[in-house]
N, C-alpha and C positions, 0 to 999 in steps of 0.2 A: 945273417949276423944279428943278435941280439945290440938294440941298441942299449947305450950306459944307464943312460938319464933322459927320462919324460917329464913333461909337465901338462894337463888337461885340464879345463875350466870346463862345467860344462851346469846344464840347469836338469835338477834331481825329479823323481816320478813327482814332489810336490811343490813344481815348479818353482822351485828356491835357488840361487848359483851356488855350485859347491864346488873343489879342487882336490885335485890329487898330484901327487907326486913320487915317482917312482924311479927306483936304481936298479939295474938289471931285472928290470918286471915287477921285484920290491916294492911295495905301497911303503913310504917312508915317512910320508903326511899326508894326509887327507884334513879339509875342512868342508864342515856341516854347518846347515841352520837348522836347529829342529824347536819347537815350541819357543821364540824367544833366545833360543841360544844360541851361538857362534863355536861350532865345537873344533878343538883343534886336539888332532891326534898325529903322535911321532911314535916310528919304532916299533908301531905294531901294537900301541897302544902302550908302550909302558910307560910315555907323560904322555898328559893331557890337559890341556889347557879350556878353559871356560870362561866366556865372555858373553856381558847380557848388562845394556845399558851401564850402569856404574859401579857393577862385580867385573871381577877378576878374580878366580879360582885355578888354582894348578892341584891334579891328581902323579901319585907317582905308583905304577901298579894299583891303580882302582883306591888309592884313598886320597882322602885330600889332605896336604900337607901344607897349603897356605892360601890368604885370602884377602883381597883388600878390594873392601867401599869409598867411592870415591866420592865424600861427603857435598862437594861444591857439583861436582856432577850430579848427583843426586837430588842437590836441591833445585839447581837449572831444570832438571825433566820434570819435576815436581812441578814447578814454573810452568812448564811449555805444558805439561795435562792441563792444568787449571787454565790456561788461555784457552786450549783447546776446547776444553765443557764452557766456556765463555762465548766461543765462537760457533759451537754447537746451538747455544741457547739465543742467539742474535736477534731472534724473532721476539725476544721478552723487552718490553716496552717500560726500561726500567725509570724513564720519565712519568710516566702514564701512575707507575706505582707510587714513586715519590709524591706527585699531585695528589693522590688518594690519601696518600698518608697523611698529608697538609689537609686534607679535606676532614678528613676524621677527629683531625685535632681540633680546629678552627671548629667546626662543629658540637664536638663535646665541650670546648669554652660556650658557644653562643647559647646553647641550650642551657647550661646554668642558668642561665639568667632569663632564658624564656620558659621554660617550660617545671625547676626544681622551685617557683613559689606557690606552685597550683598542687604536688604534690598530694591526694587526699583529702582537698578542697572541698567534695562535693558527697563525700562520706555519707549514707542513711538518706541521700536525696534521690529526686527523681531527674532525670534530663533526658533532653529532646534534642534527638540530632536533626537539624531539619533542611534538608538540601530542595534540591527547583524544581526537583520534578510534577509534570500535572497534577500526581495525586495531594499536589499538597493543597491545591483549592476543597478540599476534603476534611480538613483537620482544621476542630476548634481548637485553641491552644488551650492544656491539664493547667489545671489552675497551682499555685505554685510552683511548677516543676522550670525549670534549668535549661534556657533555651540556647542551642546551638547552631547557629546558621552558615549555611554555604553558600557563598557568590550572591546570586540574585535573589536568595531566599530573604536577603535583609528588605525586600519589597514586599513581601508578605504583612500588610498594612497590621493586623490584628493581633499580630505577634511583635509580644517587646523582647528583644534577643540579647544575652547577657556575652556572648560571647561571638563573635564572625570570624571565618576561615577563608581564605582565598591565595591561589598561587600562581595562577594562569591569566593573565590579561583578558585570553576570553573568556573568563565565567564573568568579569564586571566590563565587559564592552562598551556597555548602555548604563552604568550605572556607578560609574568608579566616581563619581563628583559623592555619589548618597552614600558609597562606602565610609569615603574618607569623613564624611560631616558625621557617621550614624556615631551616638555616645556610648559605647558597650567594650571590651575588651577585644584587642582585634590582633589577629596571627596573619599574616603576610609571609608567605613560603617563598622560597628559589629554589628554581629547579637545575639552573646552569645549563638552559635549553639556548637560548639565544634571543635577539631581539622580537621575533612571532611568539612567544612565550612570558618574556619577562615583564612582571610588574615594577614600572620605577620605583627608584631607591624611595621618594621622595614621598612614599608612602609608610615609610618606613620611621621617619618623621612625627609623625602624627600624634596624637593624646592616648595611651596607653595601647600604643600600639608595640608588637613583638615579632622578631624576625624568627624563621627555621629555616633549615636545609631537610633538603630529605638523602637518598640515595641515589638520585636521579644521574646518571654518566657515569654509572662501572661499579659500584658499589654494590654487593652483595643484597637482594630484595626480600629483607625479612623484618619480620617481626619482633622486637627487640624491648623489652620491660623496661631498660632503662630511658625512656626518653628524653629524660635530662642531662643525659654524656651521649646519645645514641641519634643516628637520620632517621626521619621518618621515612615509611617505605611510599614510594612514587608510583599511586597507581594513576591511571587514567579520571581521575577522580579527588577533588581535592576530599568530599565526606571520609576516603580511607583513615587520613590522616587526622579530622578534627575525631573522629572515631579513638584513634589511638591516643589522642588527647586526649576524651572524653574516659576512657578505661584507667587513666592515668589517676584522674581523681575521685575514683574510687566509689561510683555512687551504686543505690542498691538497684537501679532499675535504668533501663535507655529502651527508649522507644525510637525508631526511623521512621523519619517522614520523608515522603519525596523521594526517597532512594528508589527509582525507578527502573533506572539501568536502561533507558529508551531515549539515548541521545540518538542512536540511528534512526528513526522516527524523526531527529529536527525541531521535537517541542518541548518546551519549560512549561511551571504553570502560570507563566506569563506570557506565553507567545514561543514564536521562533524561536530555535538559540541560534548560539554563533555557528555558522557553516566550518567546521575541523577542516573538508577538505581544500578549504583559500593553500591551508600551509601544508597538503601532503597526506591529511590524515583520515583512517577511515571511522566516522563516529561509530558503524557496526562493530567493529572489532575495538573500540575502546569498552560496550558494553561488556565483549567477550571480556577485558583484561578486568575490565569492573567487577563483573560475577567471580572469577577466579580471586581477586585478591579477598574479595566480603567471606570468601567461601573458609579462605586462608586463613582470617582475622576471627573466625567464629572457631576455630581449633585453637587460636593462639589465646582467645578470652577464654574457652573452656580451661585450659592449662591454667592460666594465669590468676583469671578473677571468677572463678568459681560460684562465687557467691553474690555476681551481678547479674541480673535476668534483662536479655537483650528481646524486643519484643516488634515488629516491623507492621507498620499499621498501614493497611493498605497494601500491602507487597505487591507487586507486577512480575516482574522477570529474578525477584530472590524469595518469592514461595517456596516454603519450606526449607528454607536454609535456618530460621529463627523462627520462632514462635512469631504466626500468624493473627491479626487482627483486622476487623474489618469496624467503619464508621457505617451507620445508618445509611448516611445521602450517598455514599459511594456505592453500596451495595442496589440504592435506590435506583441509580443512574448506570448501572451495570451489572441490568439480569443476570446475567448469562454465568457471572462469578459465583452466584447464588447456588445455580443450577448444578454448577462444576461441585461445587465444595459439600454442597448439601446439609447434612446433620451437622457437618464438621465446622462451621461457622462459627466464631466469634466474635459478639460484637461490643466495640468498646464503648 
């Protein structure tokens, strides 16, 4: 006996639930899901009905005869996607960005005013960048030329220094009373490292003294023309930055002293330095970041100022990255550089 009326639920070859419905064996409706849509068929197909989020479509024999969007449905799902890529993205630290953004602004204000009245300053002159390294017992100071000091380099008795850099507690350890007294133009950085790092405010204080930021805690680490809206870039090295200061104003000539790149070694050319790892760190691999940013900074001068000849006197561990020179008494007291370099020698 043929029964009247069936009804069957069942899940299709693409594991979807589908229905059917049947009179004397008759499919009289079936419903599908296929790409997104809910398909209903009557009759053997001659209506058909189409459902898909906030459409509704009816066909009568294969055409479609009406249609309706259902606007407030529509903007609801709308809604629940964009939560959805909201909650896909959860891992984005949209505090972390705001901070940055606060960080960028506060910074392009501070720099107006430390860094856009030097602007070109130092035009058709000569300057001396001169950091702590040993080789700086090596170098008498060019007569007239524009001196630039890092940390303990302001101990270098012989040398009258117009300008000092310092961002790090430990580059003036032993020497932050002589900082603060020395008479010169003086840049005090933050880094937003924490208290093994930070020089007090109350340096900040002082007779022509000026505050920076750099990039230091998530900030993109580049080189950037504008320094007077822009962070200096944070290397293991405060010299990176009085560097980018010094290209700022524009002079025809910069010579490096001291830039040694041999804090793993432990020595200044006044003694020991500060021991990096009290807080964690490894002096070896500050040199590694040292070499890489200088390497960085002499593509970003060649772009930029062109028409400044950067010249490294006495080089150690940045040979040949800049134009090499050698002083008499160094070469004196370190055959063996002689030997290496041979014809190629310069001496200043």
């Amino acid at each position: 006996m043929v029964k009247i009326y069936s009804e069957k639920e069942y899940i299709d070859k693409f594991g979807l639930p589908a229905k059917v419905l049947r009179i004397i064996g008759v499919p009289i409706y079936t419903m599908k899901i296929s790409k997104g849509w809910r398909k209903h068929k009557y009759l053997l197909g001659l209506l058909k009905i189409r459902e898909k989020e906030a459409v509704r479509q009816i066909y009568i024999l294969g055409i479609k005869v009406w249609q309706r969007k259902d606007k407030l449905k529509e903007l609801k799902l709308m809604n629940e996607h964009i939560l959805r890529r909201l909650q896909e993205q959860k891992n984005i630290d949209y505090f972390r960005i705001a901070r940055m953004t606060q960080k960028l602004i506060t910074t392009a204000l501070l720099h107006q005013k430390t860094f856009l009245p030097f602007k070109g300053c130092n035009k058709d002159k000569v300057v001396v960048l001169v950091a702590a390294g040993p080789t700086v017992n090596y170098y008498n100071p060019i007569k007239d030329a524009v001196h630039v000091g890092c940390n303990r380099a302001l101990l270098k008795e012989d040398i009258k220094f117009d300008y000092l850099f310092t961002i790090d507690s430990a580059g003036i350890f032993n020497c932050s009373k002589e900082f603060q007294d020395y008479d010169c133009i003086k840049f005090v950085g933050d880094q937003c490292l924490g208290k093994n790092f930070q020089i007090s405010e109350e340096f900040s204080n002082m007779k022509n003294t000026y505050r920076y930021k750099t990039n230091a805690g998530g900030l993109e680490h580049k080189f950037y023309l504008d320094i007077d809206s822009s962070p200096l870039v944070n290397a293991a090295t405060v010299a990176i930055q009085a560097m980018q200061f010094i290209l700022y104003t524009q002079p025809k000539k910069i010579f490096l002293v001291g830039v040694d790149c041999t804090v793993g070694l432990g020595h200044h050319f006044i003694g020991s330095a500060f021991d990096v790892s009290q807080r964690g760190e490894s002096a070896a691999y500050c040199d590694e970041v040292n070499i890489k940013y200088w390497k960085e900074l002499k593509n970003f001068a060649e772009t930029y100022y062109s028409n400044t000849d950067i010249v490294s006197i006495n080089p150690v561990r940045l040979k040949g990255v800049f134009q090499d020179v050698y002083t008499q008494s160094y070469l004196d007291s370190n055959s063996e550089i002689k030997e290496i370099i041979c014809d190629d020698v310069k001496i200043l």
